[in-house]
N, C-alpha and C positions, 0 to 999 in steps of 0.2 A: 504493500500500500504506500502510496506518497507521501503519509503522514506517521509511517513507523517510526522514525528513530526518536520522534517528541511523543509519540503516544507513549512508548514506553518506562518514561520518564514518570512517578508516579505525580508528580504534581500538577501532568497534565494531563494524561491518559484518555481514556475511552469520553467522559464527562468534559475536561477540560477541552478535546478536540471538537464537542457541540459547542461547549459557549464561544470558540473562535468561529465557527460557523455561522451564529447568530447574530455576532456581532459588527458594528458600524462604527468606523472609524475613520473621521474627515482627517486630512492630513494640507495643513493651510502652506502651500509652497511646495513645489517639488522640484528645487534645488540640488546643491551641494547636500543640506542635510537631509528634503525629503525624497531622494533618491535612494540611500540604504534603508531609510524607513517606510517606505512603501514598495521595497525589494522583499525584504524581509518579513512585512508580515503578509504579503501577499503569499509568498513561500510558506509559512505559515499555517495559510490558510483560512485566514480574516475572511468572511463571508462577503463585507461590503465594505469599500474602501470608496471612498471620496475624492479626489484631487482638485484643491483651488490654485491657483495660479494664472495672471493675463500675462505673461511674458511669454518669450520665443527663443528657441535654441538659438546659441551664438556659439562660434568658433570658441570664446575664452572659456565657456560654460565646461567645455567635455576635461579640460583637466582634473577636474574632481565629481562633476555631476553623470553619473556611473548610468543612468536612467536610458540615454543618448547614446548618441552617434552623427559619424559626417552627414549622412542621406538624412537625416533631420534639419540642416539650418537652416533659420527663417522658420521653421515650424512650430506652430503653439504645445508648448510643453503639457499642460495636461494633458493635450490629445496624444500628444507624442509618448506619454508617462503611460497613459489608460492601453494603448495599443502595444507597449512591450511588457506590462504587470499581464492583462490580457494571453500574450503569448506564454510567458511565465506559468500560467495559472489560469487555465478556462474554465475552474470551477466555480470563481469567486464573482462579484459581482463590484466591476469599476466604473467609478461617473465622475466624469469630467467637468471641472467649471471653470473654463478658461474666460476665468474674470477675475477683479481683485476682489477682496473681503474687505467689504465698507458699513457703515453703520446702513444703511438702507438695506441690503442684504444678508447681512451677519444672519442675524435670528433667525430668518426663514431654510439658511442652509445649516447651520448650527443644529438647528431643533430637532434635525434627521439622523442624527449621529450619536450615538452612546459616550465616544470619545475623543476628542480634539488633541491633534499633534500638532505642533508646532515646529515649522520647515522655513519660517519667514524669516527675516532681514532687520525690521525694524520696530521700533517701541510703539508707535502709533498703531499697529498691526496686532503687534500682542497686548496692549493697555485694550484694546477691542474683543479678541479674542477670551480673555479675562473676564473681563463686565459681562459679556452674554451667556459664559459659561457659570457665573453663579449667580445668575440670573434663571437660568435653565437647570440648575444641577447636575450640571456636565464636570466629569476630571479631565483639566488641562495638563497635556503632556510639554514642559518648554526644556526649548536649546537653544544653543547660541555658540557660537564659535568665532575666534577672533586669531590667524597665526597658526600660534601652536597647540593652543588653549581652546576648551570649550567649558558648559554648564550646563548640567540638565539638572530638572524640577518636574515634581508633582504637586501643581497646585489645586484644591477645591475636592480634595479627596481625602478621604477616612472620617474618624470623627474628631480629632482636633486641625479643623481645615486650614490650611493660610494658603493666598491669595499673592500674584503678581504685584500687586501693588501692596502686600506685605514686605515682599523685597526690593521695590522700587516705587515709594508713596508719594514721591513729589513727580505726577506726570507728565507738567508742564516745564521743567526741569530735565527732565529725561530728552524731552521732545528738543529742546534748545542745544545739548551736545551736539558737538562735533560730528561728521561719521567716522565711525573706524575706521582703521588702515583696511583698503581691501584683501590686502596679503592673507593666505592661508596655502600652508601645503596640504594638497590633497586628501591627505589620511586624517585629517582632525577632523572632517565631518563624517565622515567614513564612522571613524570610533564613537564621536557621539549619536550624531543620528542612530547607531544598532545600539547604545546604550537607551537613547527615547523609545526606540522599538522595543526593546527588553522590558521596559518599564508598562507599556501597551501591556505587551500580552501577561505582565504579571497584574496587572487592572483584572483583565479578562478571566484568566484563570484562575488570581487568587495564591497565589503563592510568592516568596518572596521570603530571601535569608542570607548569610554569610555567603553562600558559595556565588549570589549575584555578584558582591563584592569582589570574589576571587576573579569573575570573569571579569569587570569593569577592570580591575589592574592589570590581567590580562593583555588586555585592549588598548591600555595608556592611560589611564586614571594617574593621577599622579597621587598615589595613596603610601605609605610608607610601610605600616602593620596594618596586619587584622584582627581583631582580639575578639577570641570564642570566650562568650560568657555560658557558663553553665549552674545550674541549680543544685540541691545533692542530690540529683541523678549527674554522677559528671564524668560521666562515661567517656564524653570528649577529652575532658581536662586532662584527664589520665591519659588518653593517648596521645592527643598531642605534646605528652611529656615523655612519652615513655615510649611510643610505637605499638604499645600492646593493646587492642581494641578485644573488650573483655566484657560480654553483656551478661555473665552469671554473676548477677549483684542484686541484694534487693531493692525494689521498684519504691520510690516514694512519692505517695502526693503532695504537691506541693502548694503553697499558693500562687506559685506562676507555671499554671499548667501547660500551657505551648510547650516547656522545656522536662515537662516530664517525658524522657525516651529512652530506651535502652538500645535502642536500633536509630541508626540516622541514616535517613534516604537519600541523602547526599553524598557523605562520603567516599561513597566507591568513585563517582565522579570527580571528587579531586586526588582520591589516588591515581583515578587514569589522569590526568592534564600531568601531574607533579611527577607522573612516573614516565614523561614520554608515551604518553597513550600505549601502555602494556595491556594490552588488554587480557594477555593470557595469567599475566600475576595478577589482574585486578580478577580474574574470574575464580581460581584459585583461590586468592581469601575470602571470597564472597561464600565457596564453598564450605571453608573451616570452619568459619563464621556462624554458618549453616549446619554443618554434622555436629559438630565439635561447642560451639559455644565462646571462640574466643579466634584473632590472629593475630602476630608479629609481623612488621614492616623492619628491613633493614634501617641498618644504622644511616645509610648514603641519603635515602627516601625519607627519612626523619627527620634528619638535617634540612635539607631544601624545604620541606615541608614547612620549618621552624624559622628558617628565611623571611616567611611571608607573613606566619600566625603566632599570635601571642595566645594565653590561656590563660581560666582561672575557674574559681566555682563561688558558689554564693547561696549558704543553707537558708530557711522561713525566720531565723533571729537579724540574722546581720541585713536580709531585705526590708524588714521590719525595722531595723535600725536607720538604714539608711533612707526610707521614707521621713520616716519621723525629720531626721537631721537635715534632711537638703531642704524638705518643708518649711523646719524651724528656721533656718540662715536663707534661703534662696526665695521661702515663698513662691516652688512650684510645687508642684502636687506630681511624685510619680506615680505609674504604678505599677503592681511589682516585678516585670519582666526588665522595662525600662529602670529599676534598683537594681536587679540583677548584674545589668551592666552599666552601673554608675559605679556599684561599687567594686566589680572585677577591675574596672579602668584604676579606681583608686588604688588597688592592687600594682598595680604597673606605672604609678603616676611619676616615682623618683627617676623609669630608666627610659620611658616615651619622650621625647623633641618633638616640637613644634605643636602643632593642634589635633587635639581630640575632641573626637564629635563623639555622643552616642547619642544614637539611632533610638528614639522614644517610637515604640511599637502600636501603644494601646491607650486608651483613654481607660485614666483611672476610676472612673463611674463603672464600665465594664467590673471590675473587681471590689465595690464599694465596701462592702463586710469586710473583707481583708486590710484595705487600706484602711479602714476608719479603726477597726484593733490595732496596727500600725503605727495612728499617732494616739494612741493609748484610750480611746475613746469605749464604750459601751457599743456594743455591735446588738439591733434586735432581729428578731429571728425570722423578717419577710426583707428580703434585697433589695426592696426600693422604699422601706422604710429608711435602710442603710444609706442608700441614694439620697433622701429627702434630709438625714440628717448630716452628709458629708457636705452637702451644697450648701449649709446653713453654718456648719463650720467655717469654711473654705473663705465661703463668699463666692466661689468660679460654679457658674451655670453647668450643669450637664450636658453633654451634646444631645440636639433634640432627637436623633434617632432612639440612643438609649431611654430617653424621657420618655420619649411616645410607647414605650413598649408596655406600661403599665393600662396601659388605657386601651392597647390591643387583645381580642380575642385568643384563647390557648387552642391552639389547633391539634395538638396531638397528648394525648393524657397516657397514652400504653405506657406499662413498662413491663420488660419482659427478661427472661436471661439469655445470656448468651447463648447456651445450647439451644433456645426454642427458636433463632432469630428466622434459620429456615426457614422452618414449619408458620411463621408468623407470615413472613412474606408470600410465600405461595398462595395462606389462606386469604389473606389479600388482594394477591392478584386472580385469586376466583371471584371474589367477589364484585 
């Protein structure tokens, strides 16, 4: 099938290969950057892909806009984009609007699309593209490249949103700059635009972790470390310290359950990248792994490994602690996956240079009971009692998806054991 080697992937599989089927994604410019991003998810297999752009191939264009060719100049580049994604890919469904995106049109082609990429040029363009997408509650996908350098963002998406004009508020300011230099070597859009695409199909699919990371450094990120936080399940921690990937350990639940695993589905993919794509040792531990319950990575493979990843772990007291304290001094509120990794970073704070980000996951209303024991408070026993008395705490609004949930119908009341899950389903689907 055309779509094996990502269906196999479990983050995207059988289920993830429909939501890219179903999906609509405008892509504003098909340029430098949205060239590899309307290559790539049309390969893919994005259901319906959009192209705006009124420009026309030009001889300067083809050094990096990958989309082209000579038998194109002078021709309008959406057509020209939609007829070779088209060749690429006769499953999918491309439409062309070889016109600009202006306030007269935005909304009407906008409101057709689940998700907005951004392939344009200028501020007036994306301060547009912005305002209509949360206006519409569309996630904006932005880039930008400039040289050697580029920038990608997700704005207007999850539940703690920020906005284009969270990172650039003075509009009319922005608009008044200079233009850039127009220099760029070839490859800087190349790597962002598939880092915007990457970002696309994790919208769609729904997945998203450290090994994104690996790939964007991969690609040219200019990232330094990577630091795996873990929970006390730290099955990672241990290996990446040691080589030994050892899942006969007891399982604990935690209060940042994303990280409760004793198996991680990634992994084997960055021992094939880190190992020179071995596929025959990556299939070999996967086996051990399997019969056995445990394998060793040479010492060479551990090394290089440790080149790129740092490591740590972080049990329910010291996340609880570090809620409390970044609260108390910082006056933000995490919650406890985003502790997780504030305080592994802490961990590594005396031997890291230069700037440490982490990566906040989750809105701490998602976990209210937990965060609100956290900063020592009285936890009652319905979760959005929890909700109603963290937000009066706090003073910081709930995001209204979470809100609204209380006020929403229960659609599914079963519960059942694992063993009956079969017998549940089948009787189900007779019915």
């Amino acid at each position: 099938m055309r779509y094996d080697r990502q269906m196999i992937l479990p983050e995207i599989g059988e289920e993830g290969q429909l939501k890219l089927k179903k999906a609509k994604v405008l892509i504003v410019g098909v340029g430098g950057l949205g060239s590899p991003i309307a290559l790539y998810l049309a390969g893919a297999g994005v259901g319906c892909i959009g192209l705006v752009d009124d420009d026309r191939v030009s001889i300067s264009n083809l050094q990096r806009q990958v989309l082209y060719s000579e038998n194109e100049l002078d021709k309008p580049k959406a057509v020209c984009a939609a007829e070779r994604l088209s060749a690429l890919n006769s499953g999918i469904s491309i439409l062309p609007y070889s016109t600009r995106l202006t306030e007269e049109n935005a909304g009407n082609i906008i409101r057709k699309y689940d998700i907005i990429v951004d392939g344009c040029d200028n501020f007036a363009t994306r301060y547009l593209i912005n305002d209509i997408c949360i206006e519409q509650r569309k996630p904006y996908v932005y880039g930008a490249i400039c040289g050697f350098e580029g920038q990608v963002s997700v704005f207007n998406y999850g539940e703690m949103k920020k906005s284009y004009r969270d990172l650039y508020p003075n509009e009319e300011e922005m608009k008044r700059m200079p233009p850039p230099p127009k220099g760029v070597i070839g490859v800087t859009p190349a790597v962002v635009g598939s880092i915007e695409a990457t970002e696309v199909l994790k919208i769609i699919c729904g997945f998203g972790d450290i090994l994104a990371g690996y790939f964007a450094k991969c690609m040219g990120l200019p990232v330094g470390k990577l630091l795996c936080a873990s929970n006390a399940n730290n099955v990672l921690t241990e290996f990446l310290t040691t080589g030994r990937y050892d899942r006969r350990r007891p399982f604990h639940k935690t209060i940042s359950p994303s990280m409760d695993i004793l198996v991680s589905s990634n992994l084997e993919r960055l021992l094939y990248l880190a190992s020179g794509v071995d596929a025959d040792m990556v299939a070999e531990k996967m086996h051990q792994l399997e019969q056995r319950g445990w394998y060793q990575i040479d010492d060479d493979l551990l090394q290089k490994i440790q080149e790129t990843f740092l490591c740590g772990c972080c049990d329910d007291p010291l996340t609880c602690e570090t809620i409390r304290n970044v609260w108390a001094r910082e006056h933000y509120l995490l919650d406890p996956h985003t502790a997780v990794a504030w305080a592994v970073a802490g961990q590594h704070r005396a031997t890291l240079t230069g700037q440490t980000v982490v990566l906040s996951t989750a809105s701490p209303y998602k976990f209210a009971p937990a965060v609100l024991a956290a900063l020592g408070k009285t936890v009652p026993d319905d979760a959005f009692a929890a909700m109603d008395e963290l937000q009066a705490l706090t003073g910081l609004a709930a995001p209204a998806p979470l809100a609204e949930l209380k006020s929403l119908p229960i659609l599914h009341r079963d519960c059942i054991e694992i063993s009956e899950m079969a017998d549940y389903v089948r009787r189900n689907m007779e019915d």
